[in-house]
TORBA-185219 format. One record per atom (N, C-alpha, C, CB): residue number from 1; residue in one letter; atom name; x negated, y negated, z negated. Coordinates in steps of 0.1 Angstrom, whole numbers, m for minus. Glycine has a CB too. Layout:
N
NUM / a / CA / X / Y / Z;
...
***
This chain:
80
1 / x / N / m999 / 67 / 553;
1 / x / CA / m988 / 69 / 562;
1 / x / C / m990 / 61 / 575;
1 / x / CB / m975 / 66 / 555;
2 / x / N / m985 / 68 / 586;
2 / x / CA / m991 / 62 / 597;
2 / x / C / m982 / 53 / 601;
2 / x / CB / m996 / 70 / 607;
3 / x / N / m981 / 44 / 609;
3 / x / CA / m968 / 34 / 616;
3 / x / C / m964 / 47 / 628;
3 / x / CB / m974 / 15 / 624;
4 / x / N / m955 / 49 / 635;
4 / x / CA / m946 / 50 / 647;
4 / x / C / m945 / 43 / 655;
4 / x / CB / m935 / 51 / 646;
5 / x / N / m944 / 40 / 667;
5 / x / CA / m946 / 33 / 677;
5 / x / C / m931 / 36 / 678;
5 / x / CB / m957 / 37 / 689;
6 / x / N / m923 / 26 / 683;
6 / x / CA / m908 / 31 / 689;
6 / x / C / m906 / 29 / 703;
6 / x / CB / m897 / 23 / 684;
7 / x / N / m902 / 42 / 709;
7 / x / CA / m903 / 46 / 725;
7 / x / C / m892 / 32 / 730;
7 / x / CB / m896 / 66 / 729;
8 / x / N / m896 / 30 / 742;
8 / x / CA / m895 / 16 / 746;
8 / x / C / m874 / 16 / 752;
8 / x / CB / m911 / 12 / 762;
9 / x / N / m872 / 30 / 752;
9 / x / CA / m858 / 35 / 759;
9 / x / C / m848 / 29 / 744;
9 / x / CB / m858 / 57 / 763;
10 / x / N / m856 / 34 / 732;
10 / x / CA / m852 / 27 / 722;
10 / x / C / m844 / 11 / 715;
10 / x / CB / m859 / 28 / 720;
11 / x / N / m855 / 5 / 721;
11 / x / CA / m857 / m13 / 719;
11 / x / C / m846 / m16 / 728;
11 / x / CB / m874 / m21 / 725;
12 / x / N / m833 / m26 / 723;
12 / x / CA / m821 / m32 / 729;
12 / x / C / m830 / m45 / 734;
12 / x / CB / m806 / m36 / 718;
13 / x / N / m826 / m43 / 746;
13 / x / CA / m828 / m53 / 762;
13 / x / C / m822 / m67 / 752;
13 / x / CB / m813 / m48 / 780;
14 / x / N / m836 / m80 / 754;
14 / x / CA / m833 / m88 / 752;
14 / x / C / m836 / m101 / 765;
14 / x / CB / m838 / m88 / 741;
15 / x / N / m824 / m112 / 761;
15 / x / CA / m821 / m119 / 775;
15 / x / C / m830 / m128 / 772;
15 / x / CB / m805 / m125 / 780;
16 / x / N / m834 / m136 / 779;
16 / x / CA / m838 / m148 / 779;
16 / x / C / m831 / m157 / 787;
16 / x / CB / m850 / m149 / 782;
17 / x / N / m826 / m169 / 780;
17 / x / CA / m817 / m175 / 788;
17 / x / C / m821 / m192 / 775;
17 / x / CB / m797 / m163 / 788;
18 / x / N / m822 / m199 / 791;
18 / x / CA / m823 / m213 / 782;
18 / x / C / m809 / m223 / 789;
18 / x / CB / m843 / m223 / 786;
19 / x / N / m804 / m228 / 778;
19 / x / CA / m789 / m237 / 785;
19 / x / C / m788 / m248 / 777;
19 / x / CB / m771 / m229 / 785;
20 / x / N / m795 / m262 / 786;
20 / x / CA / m792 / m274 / 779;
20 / x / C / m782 / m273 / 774;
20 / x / CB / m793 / m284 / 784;
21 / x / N / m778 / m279 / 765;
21 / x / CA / m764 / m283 / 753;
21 / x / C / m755 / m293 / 758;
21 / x / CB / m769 / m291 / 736;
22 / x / N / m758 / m302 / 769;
22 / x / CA / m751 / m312 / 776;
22 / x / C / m741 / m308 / 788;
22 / x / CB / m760 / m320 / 781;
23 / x / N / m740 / m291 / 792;
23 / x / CA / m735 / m286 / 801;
23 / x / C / m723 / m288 / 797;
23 / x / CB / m739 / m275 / 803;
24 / x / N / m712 / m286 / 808;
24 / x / CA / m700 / m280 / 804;
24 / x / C / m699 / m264 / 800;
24 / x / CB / m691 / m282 / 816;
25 / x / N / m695 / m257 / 792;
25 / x / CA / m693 / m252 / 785;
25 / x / C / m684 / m243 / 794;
25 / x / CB / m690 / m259 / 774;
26 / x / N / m676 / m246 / 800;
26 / x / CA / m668 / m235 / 808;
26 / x / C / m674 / m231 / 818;
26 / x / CB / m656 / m238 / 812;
27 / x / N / m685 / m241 / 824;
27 / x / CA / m688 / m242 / 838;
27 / x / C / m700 / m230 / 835;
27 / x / CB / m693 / m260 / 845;
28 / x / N / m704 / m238 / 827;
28 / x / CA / m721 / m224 / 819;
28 / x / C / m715 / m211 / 816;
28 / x / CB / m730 / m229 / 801;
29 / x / N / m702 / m207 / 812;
29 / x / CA / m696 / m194 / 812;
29 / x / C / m695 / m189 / 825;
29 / x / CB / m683 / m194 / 805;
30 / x / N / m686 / m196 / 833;
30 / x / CA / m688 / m189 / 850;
30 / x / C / m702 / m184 / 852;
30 / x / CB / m685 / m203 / 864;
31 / x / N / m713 / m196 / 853;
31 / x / CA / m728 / m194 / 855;
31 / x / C / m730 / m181 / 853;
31 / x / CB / m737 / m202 / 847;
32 / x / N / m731 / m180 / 836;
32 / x / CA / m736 / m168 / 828;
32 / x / C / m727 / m156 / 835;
32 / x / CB / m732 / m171 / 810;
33 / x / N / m720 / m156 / 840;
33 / x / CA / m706 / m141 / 842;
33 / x / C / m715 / m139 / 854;
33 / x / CB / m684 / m144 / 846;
34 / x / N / m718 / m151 / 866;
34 / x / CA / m723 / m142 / 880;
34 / x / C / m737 / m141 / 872;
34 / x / CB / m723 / m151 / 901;
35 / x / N / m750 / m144 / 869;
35 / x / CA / m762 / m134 / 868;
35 / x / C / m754 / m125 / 856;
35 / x / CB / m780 / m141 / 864;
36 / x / N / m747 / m121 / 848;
36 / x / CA / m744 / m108 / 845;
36 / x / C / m749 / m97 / 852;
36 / x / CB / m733 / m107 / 845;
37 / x / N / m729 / m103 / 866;
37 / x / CA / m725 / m92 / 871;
37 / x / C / m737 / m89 / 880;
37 / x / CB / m713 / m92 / 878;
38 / x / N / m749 / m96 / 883;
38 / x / CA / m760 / m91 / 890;
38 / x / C / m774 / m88 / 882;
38 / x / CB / m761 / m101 / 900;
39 / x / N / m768 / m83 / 866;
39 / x / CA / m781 / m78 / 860;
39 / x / C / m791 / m88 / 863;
39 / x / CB / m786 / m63 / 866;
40 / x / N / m793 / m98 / 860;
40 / x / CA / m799 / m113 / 862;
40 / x / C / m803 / m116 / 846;
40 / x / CB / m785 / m127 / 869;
41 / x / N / m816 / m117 / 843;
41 / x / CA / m815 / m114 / 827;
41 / x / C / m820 / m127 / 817;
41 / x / CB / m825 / m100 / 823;
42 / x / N / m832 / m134 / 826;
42 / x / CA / m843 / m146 / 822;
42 / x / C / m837 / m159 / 831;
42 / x / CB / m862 / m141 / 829;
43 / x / N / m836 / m167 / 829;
43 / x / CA / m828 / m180 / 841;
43 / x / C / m829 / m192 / 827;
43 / x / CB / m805 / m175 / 849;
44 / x / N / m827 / m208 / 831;
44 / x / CA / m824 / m217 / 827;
44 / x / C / m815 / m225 / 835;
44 / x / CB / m832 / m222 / 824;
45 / x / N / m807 / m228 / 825;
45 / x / CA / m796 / m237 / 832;
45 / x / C / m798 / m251 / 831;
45 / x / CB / m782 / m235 / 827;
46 / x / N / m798 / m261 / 838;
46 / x / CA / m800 / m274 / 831;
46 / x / C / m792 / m284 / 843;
46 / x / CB / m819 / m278 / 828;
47 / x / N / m788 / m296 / 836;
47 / x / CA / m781 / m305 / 844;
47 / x / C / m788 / m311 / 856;
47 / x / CB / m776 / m315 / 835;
48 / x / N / m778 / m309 / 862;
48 / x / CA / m784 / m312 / 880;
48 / x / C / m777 / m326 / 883;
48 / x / CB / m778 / m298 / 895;
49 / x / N / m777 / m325 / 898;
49 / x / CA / m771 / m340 / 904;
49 / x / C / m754 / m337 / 908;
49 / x / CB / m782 / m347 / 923;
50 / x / N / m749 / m337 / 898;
50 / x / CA / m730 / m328 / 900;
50 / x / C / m735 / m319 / 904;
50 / x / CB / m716 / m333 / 913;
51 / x / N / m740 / m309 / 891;
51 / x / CA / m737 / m293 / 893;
51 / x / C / m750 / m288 / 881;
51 / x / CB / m741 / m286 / 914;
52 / x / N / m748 / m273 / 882;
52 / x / CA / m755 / m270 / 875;
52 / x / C / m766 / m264 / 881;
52 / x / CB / m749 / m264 / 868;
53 / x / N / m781 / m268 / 873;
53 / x / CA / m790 / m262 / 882;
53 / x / C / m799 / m252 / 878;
53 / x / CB / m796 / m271 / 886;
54 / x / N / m798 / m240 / 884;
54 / x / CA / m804 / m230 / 875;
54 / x / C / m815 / m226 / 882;
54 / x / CB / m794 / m218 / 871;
55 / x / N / m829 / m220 / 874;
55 / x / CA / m840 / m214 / 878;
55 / x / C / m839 / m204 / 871;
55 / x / CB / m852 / m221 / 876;
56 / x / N / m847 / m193 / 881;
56 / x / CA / m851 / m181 / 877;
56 / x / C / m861 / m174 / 885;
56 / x / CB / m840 / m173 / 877;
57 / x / N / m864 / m165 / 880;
57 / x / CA / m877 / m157 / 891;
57 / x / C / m895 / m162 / 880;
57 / x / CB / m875 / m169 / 913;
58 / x / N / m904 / m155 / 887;
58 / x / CA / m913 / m159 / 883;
58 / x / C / m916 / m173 / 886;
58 / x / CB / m921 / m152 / 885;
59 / x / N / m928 / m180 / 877;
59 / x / CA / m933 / m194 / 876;
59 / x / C / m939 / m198 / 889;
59 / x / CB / m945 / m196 / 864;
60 / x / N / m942 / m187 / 897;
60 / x / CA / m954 / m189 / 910;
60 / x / C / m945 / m191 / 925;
60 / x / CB / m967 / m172 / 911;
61 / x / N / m932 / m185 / 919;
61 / x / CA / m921 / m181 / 928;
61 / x / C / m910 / m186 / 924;
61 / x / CB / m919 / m166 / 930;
62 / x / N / m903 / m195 / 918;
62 / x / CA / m892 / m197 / 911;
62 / x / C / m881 / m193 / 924;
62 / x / CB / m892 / m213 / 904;
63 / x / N / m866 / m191 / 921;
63 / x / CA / m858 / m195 / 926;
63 / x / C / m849 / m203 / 918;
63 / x / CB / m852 / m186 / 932;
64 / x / N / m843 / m214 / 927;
64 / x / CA / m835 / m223 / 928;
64 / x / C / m820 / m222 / 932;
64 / x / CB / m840 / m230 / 934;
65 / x / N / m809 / m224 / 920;
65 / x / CA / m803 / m224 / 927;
65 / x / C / m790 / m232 / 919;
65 / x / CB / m803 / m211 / 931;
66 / x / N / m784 / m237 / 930;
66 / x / CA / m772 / m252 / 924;
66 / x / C / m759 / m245 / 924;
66 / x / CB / m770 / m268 / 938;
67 / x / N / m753 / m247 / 914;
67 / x / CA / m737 / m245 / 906;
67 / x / C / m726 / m258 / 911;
67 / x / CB / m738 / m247 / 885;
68 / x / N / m723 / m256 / 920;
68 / x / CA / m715 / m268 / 926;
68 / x / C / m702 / m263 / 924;
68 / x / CB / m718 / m272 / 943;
69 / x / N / m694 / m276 / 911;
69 / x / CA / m681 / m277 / 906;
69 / x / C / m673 / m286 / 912;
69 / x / CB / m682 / m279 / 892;
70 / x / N / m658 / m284 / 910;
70 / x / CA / m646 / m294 / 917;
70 / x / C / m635 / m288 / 910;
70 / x / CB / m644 / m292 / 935;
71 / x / N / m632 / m298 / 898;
71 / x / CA / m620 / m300 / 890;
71 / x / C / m623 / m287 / 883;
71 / x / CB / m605 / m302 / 898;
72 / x / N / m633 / m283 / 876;
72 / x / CA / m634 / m269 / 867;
72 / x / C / m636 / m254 / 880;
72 / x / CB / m616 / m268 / 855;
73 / x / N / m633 / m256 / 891;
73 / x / CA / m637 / m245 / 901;
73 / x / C / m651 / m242 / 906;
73 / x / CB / m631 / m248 / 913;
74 / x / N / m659 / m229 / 909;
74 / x / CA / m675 / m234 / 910;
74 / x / C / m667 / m232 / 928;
74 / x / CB / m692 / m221 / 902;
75 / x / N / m673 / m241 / 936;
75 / x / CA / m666 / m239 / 948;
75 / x / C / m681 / m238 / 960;
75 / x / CB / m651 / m253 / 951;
76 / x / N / m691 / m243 / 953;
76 / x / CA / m706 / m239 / 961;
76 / x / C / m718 / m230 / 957;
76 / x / CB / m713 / m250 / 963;
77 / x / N / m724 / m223 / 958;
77 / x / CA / m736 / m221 / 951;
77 / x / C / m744 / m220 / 966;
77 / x / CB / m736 / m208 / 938;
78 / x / N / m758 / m230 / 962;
78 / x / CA / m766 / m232 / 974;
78 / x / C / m780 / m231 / 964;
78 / x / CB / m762 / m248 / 984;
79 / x / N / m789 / m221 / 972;
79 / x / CA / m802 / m216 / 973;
79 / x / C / m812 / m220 / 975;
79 / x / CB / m803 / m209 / 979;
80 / x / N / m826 / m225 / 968;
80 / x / CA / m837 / m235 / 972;
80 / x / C / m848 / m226 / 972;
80 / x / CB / m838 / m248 / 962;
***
């Protein structure tokens, strides 16, 4: 009996997503909601200098980009 290959339209979309454990917890929910709403799928979040600092993109190309919070509000996000 032969194996099946399963057509790839099949296989449920998996995220990759790395989020130090030291984050705030609400602040990394905001994070996670905007790459959602922008189909954003691979990223790490990790503690920055007051804020959260997330990478994404390829290894050769990363982008950079800072979660700037004020009293639980994300009130910056700035691009590197």
């Amino acid at each position: 009996m032969s194996r099946r290959r399963i057509p790839s339209h099949f296989i449920q979309r998996q995220y990759m997503i790395r989020i130090d454990k030291s984050l705030n917890e609400f602040e990394v929910m905001i994070v996670v909601e905007h790459y959602k709403e922008r189909g954003i799928e691979y990223y790490e979040l990790l503690p920055g200098n007051r804020c959260i600092w997330a990478t994404r993109g390829s290894s050769s190309c990363p982008i950079n980009e800072y979660f700037i919070f004020n009293e639980g509000r994300l009130v910056d996000i700035q691009i590197d």
